[in-house]
Steps between C-alpha positions, in 0.01 A plus 500: 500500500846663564823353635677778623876517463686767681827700501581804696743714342687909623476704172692842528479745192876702417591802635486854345810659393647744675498833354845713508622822546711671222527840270648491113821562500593598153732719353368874411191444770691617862182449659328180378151473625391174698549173309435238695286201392185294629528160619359203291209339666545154633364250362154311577379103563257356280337209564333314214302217410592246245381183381843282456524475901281326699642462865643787733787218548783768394428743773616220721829620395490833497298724673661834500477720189625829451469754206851701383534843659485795261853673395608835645458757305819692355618850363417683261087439603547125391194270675612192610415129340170363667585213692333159304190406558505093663218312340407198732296238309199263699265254340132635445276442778756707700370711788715779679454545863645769746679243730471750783155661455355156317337751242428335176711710249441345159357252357679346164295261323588483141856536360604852446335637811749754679515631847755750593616375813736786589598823367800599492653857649497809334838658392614757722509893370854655344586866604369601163151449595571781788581770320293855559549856469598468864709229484714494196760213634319234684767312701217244558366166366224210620597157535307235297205348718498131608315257340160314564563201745279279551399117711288352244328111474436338211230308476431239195149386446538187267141546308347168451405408105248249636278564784291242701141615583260327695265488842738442772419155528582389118857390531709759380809407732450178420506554164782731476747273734481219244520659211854720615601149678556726807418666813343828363686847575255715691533855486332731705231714446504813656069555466426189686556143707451361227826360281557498134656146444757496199641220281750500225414215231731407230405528165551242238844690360600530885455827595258606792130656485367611825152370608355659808187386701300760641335438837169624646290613170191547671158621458560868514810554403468786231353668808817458681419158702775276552783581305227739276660747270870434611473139382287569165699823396798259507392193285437769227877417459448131427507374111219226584330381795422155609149524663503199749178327596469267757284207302449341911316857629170524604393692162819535247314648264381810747869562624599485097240780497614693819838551384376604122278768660764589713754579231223664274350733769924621557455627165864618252426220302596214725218219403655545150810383604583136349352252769580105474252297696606263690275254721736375863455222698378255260606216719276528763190466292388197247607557064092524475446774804802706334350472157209599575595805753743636115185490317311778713827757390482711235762344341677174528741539775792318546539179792809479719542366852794704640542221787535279240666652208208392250527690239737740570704496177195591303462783699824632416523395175189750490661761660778468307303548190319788640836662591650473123769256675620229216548111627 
């Protein structure tokens, strides 16, 4: 139910300051003591989620990023300036990946998440900081420490509003092919063979919502069969669901029931979740045979024929409603 979008990008925190060597040099005081400042820390990279982007498409363009170095520090035991932090801004659904290691770093889902990518280097040590009973002129000073640097991939999980659910042999990719009038993006999924298949339908005022079908909801799958917890932990996410029954299956009714069970035994709340029931293939069997099959649900379901397009623009005009979307 993700399309994943990716970016790899080399993010190097600043430099420390150097520290420095040097003793006041005032008048009346001959023998000015050590005076020589810290270096400013360099600065850090942030990386942050926010909800005004919704692509990685800018990291296309650039993909190095580096944080300002601190300042050296000066006389008179003056710390350097900390070099600026760089704040680099991703859309939510974000995940941070050690492009070397692959190690899953952070995970931003909702805007204002942070991760700090790198830290930047501490400022080096001034003379002053030397200074003992058996050392009362330090001729010595550190040299700020480099920065954090770091290969990382960025890795954008587009969360679907509207997910498909369904026995595998209901129609989902059917279904989701005509409505986004395309060949659907697959992503893959990293728990399975199994592929999330993703379309992007336009709403009435022309922007997109993202449906996704889900394949393999099987018996057992809050037990970890097929795509089990991987698959139901992630259409938590979705606004609504459209349950999908096959109305030409040997018993719709019992895999209407399999997938309810399925979702209740997972638990978090899941069989709450706004459901929109939707009978497929409705042009395989007789008006009568279809009719009758809706009247065994527990509530009146709604009749499409993905192959055809039946009824298709009631269904989103439904989901539309259900989503708050105006005509």
């Amino acid at each position: 139910m993700q399309f994943i979008d990716q970016a790899e990008i080399q993010v190097k925190a600043g430099k420390g300051g150097d520290g420095i060597v040097a003793f006041r040099r005032e008048k009346y005081v001959p023998a000015g003591g050590p005076a020589g400042g810290n270096g400013g820390h360099g600065g850090s990279i942030i990386i942050e989620a926010v909800d005004d982007l919704q692509t990685l498409l800018d990291f296309r363009f650039q993909h190095i990023f580096k944080a300002e170095d601190g300042v050296r520090g000066g006389i008179k035991n003056m710390t350097g300036a900390k070099g600026a932090d760089l704040l680099i801004k991703v859309p939510c659904g974000t995940v941070i990946v050690n492009a070397v290691t692959e190690a899953v770093l952070a995970d931003l889902t909702v805007k204002g998440d942070r991760y700090l990518a790198a830290k930047g280097g501490k400022g080096g040590l001034g003379n002053k900081f030397f200074l003992s009973n058996r050392n009362r002129a330090p001729e010595h000073a550190l040299p700020g420490l480099e920065g954090e640097e770091f290969h990382l991939r960025l890795e954008l999980k587009l969360i679907a509003q509207v997910g498909i659910v369904g026995m595998p042999n209901a129609g989902k990719s059917t279904l989701i092919s005509v409505l986004s009038a395309a060949r659907p993006k697959v992503a893959d999924y990293p728990f399975t063979t199994l592929v999330p298949n993703l379309g992007v339908v336009s709403k009435p005022d022309g922007d997109g919502i993202v449906f996704a079908d889900i394949p393999g909801l099987i018996e057992g799958s809050h037990l970890g069969i097929g795509l089990g917890h991987d698959f139901l932990r992630h259409v938590e996410r979705t606004k609504i669901l459209i349950h999908l029954v096959d109305v030409a299956s040997a018993n719709p009714l019992a895999d209407y029931e399999t997938i309810q069970e399925e979702m209740s035994a997972y638990g978090h709340d899941l069989i709450q979740k706004k459901q929109i029931l939707v009978l497929n293939k409705s042009d395989v069997l007789s008006p009568e045979e279809v009719k009758a099959i809706a009247a065994q649900f527990p509530e009146p379901p709604l009749i499409i024929s993905a192959a055809t397009k039946q009824g298709l623009d009631t269904l989103l005009q439904t989901v539309w409603k259900e989503l708050g979307v105006s005509e």
